[in-house]
C-alpha positions, 0 to 999 in steps of 0.5 A: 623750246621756241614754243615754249618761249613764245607761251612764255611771252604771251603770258607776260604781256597778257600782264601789260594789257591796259584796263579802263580807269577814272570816274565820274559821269556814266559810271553812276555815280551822279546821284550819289555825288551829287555833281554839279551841271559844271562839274559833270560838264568838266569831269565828261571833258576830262574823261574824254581827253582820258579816253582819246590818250588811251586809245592812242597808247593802246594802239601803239601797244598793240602794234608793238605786240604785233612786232613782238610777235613777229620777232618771236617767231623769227627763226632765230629771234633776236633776245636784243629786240625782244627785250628793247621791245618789252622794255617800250610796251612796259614803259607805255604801260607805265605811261598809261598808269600814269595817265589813269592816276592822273585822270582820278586826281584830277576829277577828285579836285574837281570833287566838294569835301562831301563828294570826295569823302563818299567817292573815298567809299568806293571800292576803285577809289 
């Protein structure tokens, strides 16, 4: 039964695992936008902000899924904790969304009406 409940857990958070988002330089994309010196300068600024608060979040994921662990293989794991500790990974996942939509948008406003309009063709976008 706990094995059971540990595999089950394990599935769902394998469903919290943040995933890289955003675009702009390195991605390809600057012939195809034809992006300014300015706006590369600005889109790379944005995505390094980006990438540091991910890497921030991901790390206290991962922490709480240590956490996590150790709870389920408790001998008697407490469903109270469990659940709190679900509860803060799911809200850093929504955080990380958040900040994911957030990076997009702001390098779409960064986009001409052109640009936008042929990033708006890209299958993540």
């Amino acid at each position: 039964m706990r094995n059971n409940l540990i595999i089950v857990m394990l599935i769902l958070i394998g469903g919290l695992i943040a995933q890289p988002g955003g675009f702009g330089p390195g991605m390809g994309w600057n012939d195809e936008l034809n992006l300014t010196t300015d706006q590369i300068k600005q889109i790379e600024q944005f995505r390094n902000e980006f990438r540091k608060e991910q890497i921030d979040l991901r790390a206290a994921m991962q922490k709480m899924r240590i956490d996590l662990q150790e709870l389920l293989r408790a001998d008697d794991p407490d469903q109270k904790a469990i659940n709190s500790l679900l509860d803060e990974i799911q809200d850093k996942e929504l955080t990380m969304n958040k900040l994911r939509v957030a990076h997009h948008l702001q390098v779409r406003e960064l986009l001409t009406d052109e640009a936008r309009a042929a990033a708006g063709r890209h299958p993540c976008c």
